[in-house]
C-alpha positions, 0 to 999 in steps of 0.5 A: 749276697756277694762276698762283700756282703751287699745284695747284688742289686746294691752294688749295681746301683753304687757302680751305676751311681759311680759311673754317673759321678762327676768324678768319674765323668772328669777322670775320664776326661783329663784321661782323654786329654793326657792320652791325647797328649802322650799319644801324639807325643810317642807318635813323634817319638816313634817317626823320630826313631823307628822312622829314622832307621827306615828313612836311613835304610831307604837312603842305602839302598837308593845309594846302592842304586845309584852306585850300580847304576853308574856301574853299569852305564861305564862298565856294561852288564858284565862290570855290574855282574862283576860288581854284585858279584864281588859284594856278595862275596864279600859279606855273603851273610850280610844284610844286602839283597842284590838280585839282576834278572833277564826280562824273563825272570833269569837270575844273572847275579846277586844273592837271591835265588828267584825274583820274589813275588809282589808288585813295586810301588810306584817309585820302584819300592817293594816289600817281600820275604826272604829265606833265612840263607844257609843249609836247614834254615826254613826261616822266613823274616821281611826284607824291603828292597827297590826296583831299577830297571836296566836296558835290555829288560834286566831288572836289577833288584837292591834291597836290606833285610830289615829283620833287626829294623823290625825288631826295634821297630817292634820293641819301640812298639811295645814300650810305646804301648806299655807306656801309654797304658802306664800314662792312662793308669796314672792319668785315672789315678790322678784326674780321680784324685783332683776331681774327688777333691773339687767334686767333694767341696761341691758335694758339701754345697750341694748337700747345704743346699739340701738342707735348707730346701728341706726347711732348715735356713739356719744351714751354712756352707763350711769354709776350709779356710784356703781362701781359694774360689770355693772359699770365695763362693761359699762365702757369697752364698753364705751372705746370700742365705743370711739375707733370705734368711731374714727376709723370710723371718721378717715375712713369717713374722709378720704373717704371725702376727696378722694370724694372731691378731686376727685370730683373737678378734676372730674367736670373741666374735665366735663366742658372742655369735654364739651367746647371741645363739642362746639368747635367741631361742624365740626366733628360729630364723635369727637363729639360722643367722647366728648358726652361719656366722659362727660356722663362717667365724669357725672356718675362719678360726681354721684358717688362720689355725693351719697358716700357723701351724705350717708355719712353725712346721716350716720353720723346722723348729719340730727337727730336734723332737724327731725320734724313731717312729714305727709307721705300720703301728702308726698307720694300724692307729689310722684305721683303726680310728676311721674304720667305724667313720668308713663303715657307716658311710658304706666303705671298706677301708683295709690296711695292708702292711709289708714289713718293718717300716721305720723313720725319723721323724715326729709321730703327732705331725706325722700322724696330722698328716696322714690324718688329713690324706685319709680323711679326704679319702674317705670325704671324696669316696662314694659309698661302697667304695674302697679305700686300701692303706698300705706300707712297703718296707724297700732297700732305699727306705719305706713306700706309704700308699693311700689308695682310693676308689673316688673321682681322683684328681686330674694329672694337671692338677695333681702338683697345684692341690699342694700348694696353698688354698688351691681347690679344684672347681668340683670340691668348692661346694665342700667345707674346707680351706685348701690347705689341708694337703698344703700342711701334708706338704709342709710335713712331709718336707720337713721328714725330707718325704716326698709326695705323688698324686697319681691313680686314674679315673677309678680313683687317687693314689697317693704315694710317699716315699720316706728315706731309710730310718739309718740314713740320716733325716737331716 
């Protein structure tokens, strides 16, 4: 446990959730532009200052040049001597490096004491360091200066000590960068802020339409009363609902009252078969006759009974009976009821349980369901087959498995046998009506559980998953 007191496993899973959120996705975005933004903009702040300074510097002494340049073409190579000699003196510990040397390096003037090392650029720029001037000052800081090739093979060298240019330089640096990083924590701060509050309208549309898919049409989408573009779409979606709702109301109705008014002519026909049956006792072929009808009269009668009761389950009218339903006492029922049926067919039927395992939800539709998954198992297994029920109490809710040792369903069949009166080819010899797994479905929807056919060919595995008991069922 971390001192939050969540598993650890929880917290990588929320700050895994958290980094996949759109919130977070769009915070990082609209941090991206801004900083974009404020980079390109402290980018022109920088050149318009700290370039200034180094453009005003460059200016200087390409002047300089100039100035002694022209020095030396009225005066000759002693008048410029005698001219940087004369600055020297006057600001011996000012910031302007002269330098004039023979072809071979001599010193003839200036304030340095040595060429310095390095190669000028192409128009005559170089950069270099200079020694702090002074007796016991061993300290070094940059210096930029500019070549200017005399006559004769002198070189004059004029340049700037620019240790106060790169200590603005620096400290413009330093509050761009702060800057930046000050703009980037607002800039998270806030896209959060915006995009939890789009992404929290989106989150009420997404978890509506949540609901309605888990069978409950009545759910609408709450309006905030700003009239903005999300109070408009909800209000669009909220007619649009309306609409399917009744379309479907006036589908299932009718569908209801086909499977009623079929089903009442349906049962007197069984009943009549059935007299018919009695009265026929000297005629054992009449009888075979009769015994047929009454069987197809009796399919029939389940038919039409199962479209009825995925009906209403559908209808999501069972949602308010739902209380706390103990699924491993539930499952113990299960075998218990159909371990003699398993046991006379040469099966094993075993239950394993793993935990508490609780849910929401309806314990007779549930057990229905289950019913119908374990019954099917036990149709489809062979004898001495195995058929093994378990229940797996997970952080994330409970894991119901029902495994067996049949021929399984083929993997592109598995999502087709939910649906409504789909039989595979292999099981249409067999009594049944198709919707057996259809109102498993239907059941499992309504619980907000979802189901999964897999296994191989040594047999079906059937998989449900159902949301934690403190998490709210709908």
């Amino acid at each position: 446990m971390s001192d939050t007191g969540h598993p650890p496993s929880a917290l990588r899973a929320r700050a895994a959730n958290t980094l996949r959120s759109s919130t977070f996705r769009l915070a990082v975005l609209y941090v991206l532009l801004l900083g974009v933004s404020v980079g390109i903009l402290m980018a022109f702040i920088y050149w318009s200052t700290a370039g200034y300074m180094d453009r005003q510097t460059a200016a200087t002494i390409e002047a300089e040049i100039r100035g002694l340049a022209e020095q030396y073409r009225r005066r000759g190579l002693a008048g410029l001597s005698s001219v940087i000699s004369e600055r020297v003196a006057r600001d011996p510990v000012g910031s302007s490096v002269y330098l004039l040397v023979d072809d071979n390096l001599e010193r003839l003037a200036g304030n340095l004491d040595r060429w310095p090392t390095g190669f000028p650029g192409s128009e005559g720029w170089i950069r270099f360091r200079l020694r702090e001037r002074g007796p016991d000052r061993a300290e070094e800081h940059a210096a930029r200066g500019q070549v200017f090739l005399l006559r004769g093979g002198l070189r004059l060298l004029v340049g700037r000590d620019v240790r106060d240019l790169e200590a603005t330089r620096a400290l413009i640096l330093d509050a761009l960068a702060w800057g930046l990083a000050i703009t980037a924590a607002l800039a998270l701060l806030g896209g959060w802020v915006m995009s939890a509050g789009v992404m929290r309208r989106l989150e009420i549309i997404n978890q509506t339409a949540g609901k309605i898919m888990a069978g409950d049409l009545s759910r609408r989408i709450p309006l905030n009363g700003s009239g903005d573009d999300f109070d408009e779409l909800a209000e669009n979606l909220n007619r649009m609902l309306e609409r399917i709702e009744q379309l479907m109301a006036g589908v299932r109705q009718v569908s209801d009252n086909i499977a009623h008014d079929l089903r009442t002519p349906l049962t007197r026909v069984r009943t009549k078969l059935e007299l018919l049956y009695n009265e026929l006792e000297d005629c054992e072929n009449a009888r075979s006759l009769a015994g047929e009808a009454i069987a197809d009269a009796e399919e029939m009668l389940g038919t039409f009974n199962a479209l009825l009761r995925i009906a209403r389950i559908e209808s999501g009218a069972r949602r308010a009976a739902f209380a706390r339903v103990d699924l491993g006492a539930l499952m113990e029922d299960l075998a218990e009821l159909y371990e003699p049926l398993a046991a006379e067919k040469g099966q094993s039927l075993t239950l394993r349980l793993d935990g508490p395992a609780q849910v929401m939800g309806d314990r007779d539709l549930l057990f229905q369901a289950l019913v119908n998954l374990v019954d099917n198992a036990i149709k489809y297994t062979p004898p001495r087959g195995t058929i093994a029920l378990a229940v797996a109490s997970r952080e994330d809710g409970v894991i119901l498995t029902i495994r067996d040792s049949g021929p399984g369903i083929p993997p592109e069949a598995r999502e087709r046998v939910l649906d409504r009166f789909v039989r595979l080819d292999d099981s249409r010899s067999t009594p049944g009506s198709g919707l057996g797994l259809s109102l498993v479905k239907a059941a499992l929807d309504l619980h907000q559980a979802s189901i999964a056919l897999g296994g191989d060919a040594d047999g079906l595995l059937v998989t449900i998953r159902f949301r934690d008991a403190r998490s709210p069922a709908a």
